[in-house]
LOMAR-886657 format. One line per field, with one value per residue (C-alpha): residue number from 0; residue in three letters; z negated, x, y. Coordinates in Angstrom, 3 decimals. Each point is the difference from the previous one (the first is absolute). Layout:
N
nr: c(NUM,...)
rest: c(ala,...)
c3: c(Z,...)
c1: c(X,...)
c2: c(Y,...)
END
This chain:
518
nr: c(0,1,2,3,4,5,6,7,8,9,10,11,12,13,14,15,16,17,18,19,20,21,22,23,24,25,26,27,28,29,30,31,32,33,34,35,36,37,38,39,40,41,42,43,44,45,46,47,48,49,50,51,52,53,54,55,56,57,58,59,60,61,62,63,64,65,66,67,68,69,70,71,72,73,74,75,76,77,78,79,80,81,82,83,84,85,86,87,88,89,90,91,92,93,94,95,96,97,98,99,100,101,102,103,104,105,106,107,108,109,110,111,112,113,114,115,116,117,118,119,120,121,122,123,124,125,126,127,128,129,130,131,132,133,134,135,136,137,138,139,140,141,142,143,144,145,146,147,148,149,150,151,152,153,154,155,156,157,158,159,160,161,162,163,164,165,166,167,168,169,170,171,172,173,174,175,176,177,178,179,180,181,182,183,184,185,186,187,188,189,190,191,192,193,194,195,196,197,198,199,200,201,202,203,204,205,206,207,208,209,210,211,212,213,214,215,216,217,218,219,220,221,222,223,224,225,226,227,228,229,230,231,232,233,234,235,236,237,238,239,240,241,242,243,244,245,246,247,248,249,250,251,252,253,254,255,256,257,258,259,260,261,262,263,264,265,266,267,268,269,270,271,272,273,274,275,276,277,278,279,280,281,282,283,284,285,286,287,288,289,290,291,292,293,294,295,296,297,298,299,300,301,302,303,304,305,306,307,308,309,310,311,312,313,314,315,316,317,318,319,320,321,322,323,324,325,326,327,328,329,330,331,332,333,334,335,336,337,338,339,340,341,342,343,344,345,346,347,348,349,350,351,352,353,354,355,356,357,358,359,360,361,362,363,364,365,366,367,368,369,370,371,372,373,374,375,376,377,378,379,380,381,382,383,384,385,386,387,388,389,390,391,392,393,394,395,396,397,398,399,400,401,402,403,404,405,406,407,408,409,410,411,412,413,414,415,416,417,418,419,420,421,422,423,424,425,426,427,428,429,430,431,432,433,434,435,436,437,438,439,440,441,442,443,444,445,446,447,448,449,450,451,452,453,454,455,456,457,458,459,460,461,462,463,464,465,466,467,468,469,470,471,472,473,474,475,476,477,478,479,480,481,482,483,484,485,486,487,488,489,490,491,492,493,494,495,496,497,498,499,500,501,502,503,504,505,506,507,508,509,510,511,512,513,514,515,516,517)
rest: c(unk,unk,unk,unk,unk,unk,unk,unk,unk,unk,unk,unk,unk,unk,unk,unk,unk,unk,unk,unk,unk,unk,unk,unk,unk,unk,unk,unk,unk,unk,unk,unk,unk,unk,unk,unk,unk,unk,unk,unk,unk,unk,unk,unk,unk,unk,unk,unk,unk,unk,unk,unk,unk,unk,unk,unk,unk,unk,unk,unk,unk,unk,unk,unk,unk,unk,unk,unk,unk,unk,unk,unk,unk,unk,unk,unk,unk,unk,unk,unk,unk,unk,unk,unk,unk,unk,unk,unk,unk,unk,unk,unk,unk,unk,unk,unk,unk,unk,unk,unk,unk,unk,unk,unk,unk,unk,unk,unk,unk,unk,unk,unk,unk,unk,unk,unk,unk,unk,unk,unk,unk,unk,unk,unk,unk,unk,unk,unk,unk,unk,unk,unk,unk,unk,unk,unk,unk,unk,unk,unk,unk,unk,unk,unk,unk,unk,unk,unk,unk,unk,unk,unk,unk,unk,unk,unk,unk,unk,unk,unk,unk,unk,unk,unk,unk,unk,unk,unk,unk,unk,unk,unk,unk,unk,unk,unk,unk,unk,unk,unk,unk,unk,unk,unk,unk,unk,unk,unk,unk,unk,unk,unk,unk,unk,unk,unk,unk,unk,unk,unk,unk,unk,unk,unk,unk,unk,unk,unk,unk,unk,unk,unk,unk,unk,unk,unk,unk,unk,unk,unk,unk,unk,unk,unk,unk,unk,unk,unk,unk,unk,unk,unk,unk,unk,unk,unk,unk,unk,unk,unk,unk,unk,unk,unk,unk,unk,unk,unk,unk,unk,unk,unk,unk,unk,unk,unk,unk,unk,unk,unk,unk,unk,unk,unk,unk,unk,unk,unk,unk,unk,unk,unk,unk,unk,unk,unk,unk,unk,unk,unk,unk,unk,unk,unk,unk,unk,unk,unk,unk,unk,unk,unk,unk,unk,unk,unk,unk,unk,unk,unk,unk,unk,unk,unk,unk,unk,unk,unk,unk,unk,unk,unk,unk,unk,unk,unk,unk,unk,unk,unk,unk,unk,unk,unk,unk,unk,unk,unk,unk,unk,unk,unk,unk,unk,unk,unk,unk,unk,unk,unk,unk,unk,unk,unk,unk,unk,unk,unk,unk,unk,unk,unk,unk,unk,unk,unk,unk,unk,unk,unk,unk,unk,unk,unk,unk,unk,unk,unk,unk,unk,unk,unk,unk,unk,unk,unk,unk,unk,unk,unk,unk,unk,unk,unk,unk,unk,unk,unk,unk,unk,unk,unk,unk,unk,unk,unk,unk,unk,unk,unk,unk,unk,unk,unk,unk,unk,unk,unk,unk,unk,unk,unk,unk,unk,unk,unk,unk,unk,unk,unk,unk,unk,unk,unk,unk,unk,unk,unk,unk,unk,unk,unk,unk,unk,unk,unk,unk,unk,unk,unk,unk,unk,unk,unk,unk,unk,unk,unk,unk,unk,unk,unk,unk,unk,unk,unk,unk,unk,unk,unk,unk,unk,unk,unk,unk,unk,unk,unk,unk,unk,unk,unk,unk,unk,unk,unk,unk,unk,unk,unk,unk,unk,unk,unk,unk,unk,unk,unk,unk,unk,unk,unk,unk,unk,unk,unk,unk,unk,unk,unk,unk,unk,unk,unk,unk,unk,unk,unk,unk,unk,unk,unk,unk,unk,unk,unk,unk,unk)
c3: c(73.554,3.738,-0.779,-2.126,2.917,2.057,-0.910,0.643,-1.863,-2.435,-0.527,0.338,-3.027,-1.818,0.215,-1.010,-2.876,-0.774,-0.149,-1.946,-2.537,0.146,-1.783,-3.076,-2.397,-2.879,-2.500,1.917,3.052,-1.046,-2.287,3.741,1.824,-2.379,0.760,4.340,-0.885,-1.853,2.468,2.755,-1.531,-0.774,2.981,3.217,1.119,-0.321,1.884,2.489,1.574,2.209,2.768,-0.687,-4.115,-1.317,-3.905,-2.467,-2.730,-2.187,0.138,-3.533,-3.516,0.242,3.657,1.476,2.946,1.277,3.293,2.346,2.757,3.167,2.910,1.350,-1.119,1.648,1.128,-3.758,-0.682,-3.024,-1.370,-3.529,-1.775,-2.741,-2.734,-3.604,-0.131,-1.071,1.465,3.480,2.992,-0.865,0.551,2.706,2.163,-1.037,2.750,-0.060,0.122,-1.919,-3.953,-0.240,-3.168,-1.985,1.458,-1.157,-3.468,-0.478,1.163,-1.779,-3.063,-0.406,-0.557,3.309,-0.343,-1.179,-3.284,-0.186,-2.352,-2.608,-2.218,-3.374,-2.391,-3.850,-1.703,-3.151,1.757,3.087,1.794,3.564,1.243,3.187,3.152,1.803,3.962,0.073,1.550,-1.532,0.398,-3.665,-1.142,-0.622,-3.674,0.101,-1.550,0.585,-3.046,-1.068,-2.723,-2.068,0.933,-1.180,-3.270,-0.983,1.315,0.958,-2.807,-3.313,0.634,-0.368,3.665,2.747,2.989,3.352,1.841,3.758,0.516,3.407,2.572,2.694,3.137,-1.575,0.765,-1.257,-1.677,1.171,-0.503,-3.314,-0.585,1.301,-1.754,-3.551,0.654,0.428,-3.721,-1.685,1.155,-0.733,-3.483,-0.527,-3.734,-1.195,2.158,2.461,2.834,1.131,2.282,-0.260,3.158,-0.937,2.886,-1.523,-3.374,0.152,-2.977,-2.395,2.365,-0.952,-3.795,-0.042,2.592,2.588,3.117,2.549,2.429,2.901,-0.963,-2.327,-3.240,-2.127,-3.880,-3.069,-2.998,-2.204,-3.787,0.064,-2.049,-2.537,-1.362,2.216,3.607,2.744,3.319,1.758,3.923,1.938,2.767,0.487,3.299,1.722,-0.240,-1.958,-1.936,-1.467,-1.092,-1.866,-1.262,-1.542,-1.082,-2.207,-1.740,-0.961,-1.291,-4.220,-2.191,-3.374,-0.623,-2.151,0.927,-3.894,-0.371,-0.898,-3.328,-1.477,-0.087,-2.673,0.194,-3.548,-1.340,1.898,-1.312,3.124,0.934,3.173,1.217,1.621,2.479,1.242,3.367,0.367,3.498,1.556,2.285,0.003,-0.237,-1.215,2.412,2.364,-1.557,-3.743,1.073,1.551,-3.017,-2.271,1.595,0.304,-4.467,-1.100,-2.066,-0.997,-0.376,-0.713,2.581,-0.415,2.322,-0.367,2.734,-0.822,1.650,-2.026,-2.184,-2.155,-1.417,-4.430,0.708,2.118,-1.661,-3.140,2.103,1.417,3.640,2.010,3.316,1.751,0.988,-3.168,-1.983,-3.967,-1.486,-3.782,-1.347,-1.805,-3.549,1.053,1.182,2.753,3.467,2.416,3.208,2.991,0.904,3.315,1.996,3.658,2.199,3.540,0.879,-2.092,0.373,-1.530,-2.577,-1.229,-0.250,-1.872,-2.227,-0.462,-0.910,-2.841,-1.163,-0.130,-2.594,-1.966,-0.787,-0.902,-2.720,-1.050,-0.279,-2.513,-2.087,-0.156,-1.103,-2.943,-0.776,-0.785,-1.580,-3.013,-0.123,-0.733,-2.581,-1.238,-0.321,-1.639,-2.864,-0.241,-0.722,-2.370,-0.360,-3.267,-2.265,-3.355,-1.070,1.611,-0.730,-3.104,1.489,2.953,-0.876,-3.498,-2.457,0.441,3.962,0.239,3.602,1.714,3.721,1.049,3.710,-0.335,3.057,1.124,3.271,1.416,2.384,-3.027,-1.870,2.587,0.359,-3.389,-0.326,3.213,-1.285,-4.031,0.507,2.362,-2.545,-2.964,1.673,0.466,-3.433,-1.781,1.220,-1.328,-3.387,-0.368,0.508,-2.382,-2.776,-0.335,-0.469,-2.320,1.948,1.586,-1.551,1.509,2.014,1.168,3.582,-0.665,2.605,-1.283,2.114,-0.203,1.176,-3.070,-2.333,0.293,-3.994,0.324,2.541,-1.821,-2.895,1.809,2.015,0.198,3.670,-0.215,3.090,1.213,3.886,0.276,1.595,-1.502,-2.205,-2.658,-3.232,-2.447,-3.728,-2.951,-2.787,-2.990,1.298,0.883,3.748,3.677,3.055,3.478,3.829,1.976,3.509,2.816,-1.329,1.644,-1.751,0.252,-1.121,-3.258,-0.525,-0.531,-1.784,-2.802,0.139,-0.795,-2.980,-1.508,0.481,-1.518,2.964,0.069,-2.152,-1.917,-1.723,-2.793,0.174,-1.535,-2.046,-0.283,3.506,-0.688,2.552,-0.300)
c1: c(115.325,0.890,3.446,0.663,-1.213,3.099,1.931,3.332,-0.455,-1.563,3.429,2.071,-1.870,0.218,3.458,0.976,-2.247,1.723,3.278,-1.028,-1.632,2.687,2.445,-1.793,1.603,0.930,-1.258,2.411,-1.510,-3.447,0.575,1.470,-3.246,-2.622,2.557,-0.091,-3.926,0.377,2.001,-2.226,-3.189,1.094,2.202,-1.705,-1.903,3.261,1.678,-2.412,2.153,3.164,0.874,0.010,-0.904,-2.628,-1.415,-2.671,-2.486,-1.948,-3.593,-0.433,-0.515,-2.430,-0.524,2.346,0.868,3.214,0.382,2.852,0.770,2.351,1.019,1.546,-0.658,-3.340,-0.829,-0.075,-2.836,-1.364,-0.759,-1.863,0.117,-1.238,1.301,-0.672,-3.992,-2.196,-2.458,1.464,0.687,1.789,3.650,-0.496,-2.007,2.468,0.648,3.561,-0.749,2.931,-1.240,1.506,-1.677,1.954,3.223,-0.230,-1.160,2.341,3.469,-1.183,-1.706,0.859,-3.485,-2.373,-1.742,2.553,0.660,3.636,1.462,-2.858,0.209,-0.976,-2.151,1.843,-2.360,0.800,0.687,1.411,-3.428,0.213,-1.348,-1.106,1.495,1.534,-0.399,-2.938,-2.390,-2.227,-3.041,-1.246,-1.109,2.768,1.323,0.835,-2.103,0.364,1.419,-0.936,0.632,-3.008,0.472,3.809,-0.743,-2.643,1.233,3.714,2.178,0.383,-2.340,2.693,-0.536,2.365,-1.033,1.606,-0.526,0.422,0.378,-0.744,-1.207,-2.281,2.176,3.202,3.112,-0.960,-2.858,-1.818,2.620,1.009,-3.733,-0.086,3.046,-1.444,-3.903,2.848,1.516,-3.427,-1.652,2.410,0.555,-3.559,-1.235,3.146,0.188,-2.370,0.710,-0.889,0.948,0.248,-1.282,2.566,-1.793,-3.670,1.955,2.737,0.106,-0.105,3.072,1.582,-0.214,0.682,3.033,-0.570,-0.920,1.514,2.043,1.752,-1.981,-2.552,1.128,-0.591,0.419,-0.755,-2.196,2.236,0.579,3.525,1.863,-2.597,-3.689,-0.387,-0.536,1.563,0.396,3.100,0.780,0.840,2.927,0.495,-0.120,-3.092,-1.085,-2.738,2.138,2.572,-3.354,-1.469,3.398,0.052,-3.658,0.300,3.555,-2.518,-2.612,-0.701,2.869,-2.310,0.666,2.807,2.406,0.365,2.426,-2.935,2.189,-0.451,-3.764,-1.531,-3.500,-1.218,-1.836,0.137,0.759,-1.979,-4.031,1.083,-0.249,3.148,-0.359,3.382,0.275,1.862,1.344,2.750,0.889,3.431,-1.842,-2.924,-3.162,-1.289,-4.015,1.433,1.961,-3.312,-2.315,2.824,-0.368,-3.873,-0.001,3.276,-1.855,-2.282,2.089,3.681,1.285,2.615,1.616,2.350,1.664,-0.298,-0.156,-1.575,-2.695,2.026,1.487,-0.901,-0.934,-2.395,-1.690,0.039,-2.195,-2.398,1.374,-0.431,0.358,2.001,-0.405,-2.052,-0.552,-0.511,-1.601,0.361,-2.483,1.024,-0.644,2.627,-2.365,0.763,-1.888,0.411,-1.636,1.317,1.787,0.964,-0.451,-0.775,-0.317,-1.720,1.333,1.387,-3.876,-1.593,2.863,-0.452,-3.707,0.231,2.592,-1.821,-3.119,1.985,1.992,-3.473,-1.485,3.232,0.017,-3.698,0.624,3.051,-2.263,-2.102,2.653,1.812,-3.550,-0.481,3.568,-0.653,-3.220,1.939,2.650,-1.925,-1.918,3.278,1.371,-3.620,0.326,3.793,-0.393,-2.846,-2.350,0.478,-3.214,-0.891,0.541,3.667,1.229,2.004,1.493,1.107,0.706,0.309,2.565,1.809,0.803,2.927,-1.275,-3.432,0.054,-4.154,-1.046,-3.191,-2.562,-2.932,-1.056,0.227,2.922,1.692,-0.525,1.723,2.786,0.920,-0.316,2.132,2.644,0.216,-0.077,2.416,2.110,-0.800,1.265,2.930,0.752,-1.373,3.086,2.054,-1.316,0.099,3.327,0.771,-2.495,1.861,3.254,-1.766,0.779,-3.412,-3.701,-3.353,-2.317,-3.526,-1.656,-3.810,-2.698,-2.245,-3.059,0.240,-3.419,-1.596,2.689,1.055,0.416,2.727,1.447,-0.998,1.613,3.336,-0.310,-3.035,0.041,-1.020,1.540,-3.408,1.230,2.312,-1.783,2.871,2.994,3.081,-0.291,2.957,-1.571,2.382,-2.790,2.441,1.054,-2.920,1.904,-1.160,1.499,-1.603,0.660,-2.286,2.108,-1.219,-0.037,2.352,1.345,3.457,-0.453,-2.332,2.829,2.909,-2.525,-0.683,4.187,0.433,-2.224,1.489,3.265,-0.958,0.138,-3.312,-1.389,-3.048,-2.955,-1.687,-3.623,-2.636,-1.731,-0.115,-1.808,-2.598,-2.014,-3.969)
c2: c(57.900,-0.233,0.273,-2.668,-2.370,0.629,-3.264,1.636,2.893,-1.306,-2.403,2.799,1.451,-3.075,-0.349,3.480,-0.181,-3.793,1.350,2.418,-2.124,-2.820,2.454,0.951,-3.107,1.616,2.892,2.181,-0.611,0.328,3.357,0.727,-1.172,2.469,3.163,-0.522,-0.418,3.250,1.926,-1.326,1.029,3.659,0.452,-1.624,3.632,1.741,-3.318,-1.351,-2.100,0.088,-1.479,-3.732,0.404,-1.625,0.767,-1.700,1.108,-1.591,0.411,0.879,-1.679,-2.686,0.269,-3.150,1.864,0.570,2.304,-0.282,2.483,0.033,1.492,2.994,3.645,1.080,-3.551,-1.719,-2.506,-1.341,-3.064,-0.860,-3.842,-1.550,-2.123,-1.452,0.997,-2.746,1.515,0.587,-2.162,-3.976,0.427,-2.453,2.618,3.054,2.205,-1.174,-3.724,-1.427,0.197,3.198,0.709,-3.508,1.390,3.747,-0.737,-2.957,2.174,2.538,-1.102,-3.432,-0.702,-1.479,-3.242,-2.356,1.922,1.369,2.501,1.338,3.088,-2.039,1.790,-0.609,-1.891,-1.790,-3.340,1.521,-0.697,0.911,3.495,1.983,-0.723,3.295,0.058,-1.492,3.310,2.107,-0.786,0.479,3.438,3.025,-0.072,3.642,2.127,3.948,1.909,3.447,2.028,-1.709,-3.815,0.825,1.310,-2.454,-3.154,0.487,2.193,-1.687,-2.882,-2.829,-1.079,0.116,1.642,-0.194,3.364,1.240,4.054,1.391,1.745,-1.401,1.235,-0.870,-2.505,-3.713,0.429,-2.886,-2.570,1.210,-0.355,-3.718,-1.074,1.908,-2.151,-3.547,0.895,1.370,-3.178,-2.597,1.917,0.403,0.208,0.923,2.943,2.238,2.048,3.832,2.495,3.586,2.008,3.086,1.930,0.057,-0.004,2.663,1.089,-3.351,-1.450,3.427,-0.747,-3.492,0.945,-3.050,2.526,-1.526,1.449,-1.641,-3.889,-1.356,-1.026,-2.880,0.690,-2.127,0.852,-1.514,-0.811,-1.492,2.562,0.606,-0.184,3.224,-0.649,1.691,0.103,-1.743,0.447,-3.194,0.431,-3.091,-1.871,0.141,-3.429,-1.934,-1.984,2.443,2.187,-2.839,-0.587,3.997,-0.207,-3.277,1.979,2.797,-1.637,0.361,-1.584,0.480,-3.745,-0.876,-2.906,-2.078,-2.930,-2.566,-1.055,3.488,-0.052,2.395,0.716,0.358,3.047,3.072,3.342,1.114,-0.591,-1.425,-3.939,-1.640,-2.299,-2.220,-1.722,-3.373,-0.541,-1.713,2.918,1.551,3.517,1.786,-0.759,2.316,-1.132,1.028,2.904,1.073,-0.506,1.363,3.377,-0.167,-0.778,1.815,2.063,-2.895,-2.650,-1.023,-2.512,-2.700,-2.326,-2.950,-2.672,-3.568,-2.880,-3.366,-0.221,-2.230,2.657,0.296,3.130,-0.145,-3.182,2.250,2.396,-2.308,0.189,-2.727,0.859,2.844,3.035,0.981,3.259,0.152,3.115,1.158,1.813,3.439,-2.118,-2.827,-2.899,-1.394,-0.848,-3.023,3.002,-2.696,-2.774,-1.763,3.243,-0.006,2.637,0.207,3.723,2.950,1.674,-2.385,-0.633,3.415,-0.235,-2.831,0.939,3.469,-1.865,-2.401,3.672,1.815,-3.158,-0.309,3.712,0.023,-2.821,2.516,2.779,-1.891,-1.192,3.129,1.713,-3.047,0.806,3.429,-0.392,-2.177,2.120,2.890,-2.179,-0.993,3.567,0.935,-2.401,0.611,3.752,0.166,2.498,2.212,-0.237,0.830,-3.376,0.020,3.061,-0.377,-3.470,1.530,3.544,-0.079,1.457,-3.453,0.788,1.895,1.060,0.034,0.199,1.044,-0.273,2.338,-0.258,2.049,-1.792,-4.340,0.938,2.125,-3.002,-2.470,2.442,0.194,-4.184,-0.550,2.067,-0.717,-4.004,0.528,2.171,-1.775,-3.437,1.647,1.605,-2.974,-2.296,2.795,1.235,-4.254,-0.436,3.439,-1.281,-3.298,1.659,2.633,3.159,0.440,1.097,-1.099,1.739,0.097,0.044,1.269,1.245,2.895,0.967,3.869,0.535,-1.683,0.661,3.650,0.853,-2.260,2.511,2.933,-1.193,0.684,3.083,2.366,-0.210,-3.687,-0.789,0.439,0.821,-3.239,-2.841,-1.864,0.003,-2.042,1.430,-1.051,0.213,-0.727,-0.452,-0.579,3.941,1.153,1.102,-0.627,0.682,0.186,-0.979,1.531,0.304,-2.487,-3.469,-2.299,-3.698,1.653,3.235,-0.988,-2.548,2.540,2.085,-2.754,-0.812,3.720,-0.086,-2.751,1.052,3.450,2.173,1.295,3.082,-0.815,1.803,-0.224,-1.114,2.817,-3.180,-3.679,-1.280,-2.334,-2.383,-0.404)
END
């Protein structure tokens, strides 16, 4: 530009923008430094420059360019600069000449060449993480939301989502944009970034309620107060930092924090795996409290803080080197899932971790399924089937009571098991502890496939029952009585029915003949 080869102007500019720059040392200042960019964007038609004034834009997200103008009203020029772009000019042949682009980055990021203050992503060894400042030359992170993406990807998928609202045209759009791509990308894999165009989509920023009015808005899909998500508004200070700061507070808390000498991880009443992470950090990691909101349905997550491998516990467990995570299968045994952990960046922690969560679940699956397949032949041979051969041994004259589960289909069948071996457990401890202080008689848990055996049925009523897939039947054969439940079969409600016929509380029939089976 012909311009920028004036040497005098060309310092003048320089030393404006300098003393500009030279201020910004602190959060304050910065958060200070995005607003004037803000104002200055959205306000330099309506304020083109008095006499003497002088403004600056940015060129845009991604674009390196920063634009300086000066002079009087009518007689303002304009000058455009670039900084931080790989891809663009060395600093040494910058059109300002004096490594402007170390010295902007550096006051305001802390970042440049030489290092300086980093943004560290919370690994399980503290492992350092992206630096801010640094450009952006790398492609956006911010996808565009609609009303689809949201409800397929965003509400109730245990991921955090960091989202901009706005219109195109309106006050800091583009730098709330920039600062939003800084966080998404140096929180990548434990949280993504979108935007919400509330122009094109009116009436979806209407029903979510983040239309923005006077400024874009940043909000926060967030699962802090509960397994729900929601969404959260940020007003904080506008400032990359302070963001990150509110993102990483909203981020899943579906671990729970254990002392590690009040470990308990036998059986589980549940079908779900545990897994327990052993770290020496003061707080729950950002990687686990990202993976713990991706599996809370899935999985139940502990965490404990400690500090030497020396510890008995931890021998005990086979841990040998820290951080580590244990899993327990649903059945009690125990897993040794990794040890020594190291982690490059929080995306491809949670990829990794995802991958070990995905095979630890599978071997879950298939010992929750073997589980079930020997309880049900446990419950099979614990409630036998009544027979000819059986009958009188089971529901003889010398049982007091006969409790029948009668059948007509498989799943009528499994039913009926589920629910009288988990009744008969139950009432067995009892009528034991009756029967050895002589208060209490015995009774019988049978199975009776209705379909084959329906005299048995007929014997009783002349309906037969024959429109119940299943039902109890309480027979008293030294009597000759019986007594149905046909409601819906629950373990709770068959329970009170069989503690109301023994305590007398039922009204019961007499049979039309002796039931027989074939």
């Amino acid at each position: 530009m012909k311009s920028n080869r004036n040497p005098e102007l060309r310092t003048r500019n320089f030393a404006t923008i300098q003393q500009l720059v030279q201020q910004m040392h602190s959060p304050l200042k910065i958060n200070t430094f995005y607003k004037q960019a803000i104002l200055t964007e959205n306000e330099e038609n309506r304020r083109p420059g008095g006499p003497g004034s002088s403004g600056f834009t940015f060129g845009g997200p991604g674009s390196g360019n920063f634009n300086f103008k000066s002079g009087a009203h009518g007689n303002s020029k304009s000058f455009s600069y670039s900084f931080g772009n790989p891809s663009s000019k060395s600093e040494s042949e910058s059109s300002f000449g004096h490594g402007m682009s170390d010295m902007f980055m550096n006051l305001i990021f802390g970042g440049g060449k030489k290092g300086g203050s980093q943004f560290e992503s919370d690994g399980f060894g503290g492992a350092s993480g992206r630096q801010f400042g640094s450009g952006r030359s790398t492609p956006s992170h911010i996808q565009a939301v609609n009303s689809q993406l949201y409800a397929k990807e965003i509400a109730d998928q245990g991921f955090t989502w960091l989202l901009l609202s706005y219109t195109p045209a309106i006050k800091g759009y583009h730098v709330l944009e920039s600062m939003v791509e800084e966080v998404a990308t140096s929180l990548e894999g434990a949280m993504k970034a979108g935007s919400i165009n509330c122009q094109k989509q009116s009436s979806f920023c209407k029903e979510l309620g983040v239309n923005p009015s006077r400024s874009a808005r940043i909000f926060v899909y967030s699962y802090r107060g509960s397994d729900k998500g929601s969404l959260v508004e940020y007003k904080g200070d506008w400032e990359p930092k302070a963001l990150k700061v509110f993102c990483q507070d909203h981020l899943p808390r579906f671990s729970r924090r254990i002392d590690v000498g009040n470990l308990d991880f036998s059986l589980s009443k549940e079908d779900l795996p545990r897994v327990l992470l052993f770290s020496t950090k003061k707080d729950t990691p950002v990687i686990w409290r990202a993976v713990s909101g991706l599996y809370r349905k899935r999985i139940l997550f502990y965490d404990a803080e400690v500090h030497d491998v020396s510890n008995p516990i931890l021998k005990k467990l086979g841990v040998d080197a820290l951080p580590a995570i244990i899993g327990w299968l649903s059945n009690g045994e125990k897993r040794v899932l990794r040890t020594g952990i190291t982690v490059k960046n929080l995306k491809s922690a949670v990829s990794d971790l995802s991958g070990l969560l995905d095979s630890f679940e599978k071997e879950n699956k298939k010992a929750v399924q073997a589980r079930k397949s020997q309880q049900k032949e446990s419950e099979v041979n614990q409630i036998p089937l009544l027979t000819g051969s059986n009958l009188d041994s089971l529901c003889g004259e010398r049982t007091p009571v006969c409790i029948i589960g009668a059948f007509r289909s498989l799943k009528g069948k499994e039913k009926i098991v589920s629910i009288l071996s988990a009744v008969s457990l139950e009432k067995t401890l009892t009528r034991q502890q009756n029967q050895a202080s002589g208060t209490g008689d015995s009774i019988s848990y049978v199975l009776l496939d209705a379909k084959k055996q329906q005299r048995f049925l007929d014997a009783m009523d002349s309906s037969g029952f024959k429109s119940k897939d299943k039902l109890i039947v309480a027979y008293k054969p030294r009597r000759g009585k019986f007594a149905t439940f046909t409601n819906e079969l629950t373990t709770e409600e068959v329970e009170r029915f069989i503690g109301s016929v023994l305590n007398g509380d039922v009204q019961f029939s007499k049979i039309r003949q002796k039931p027989y089976v074939e």
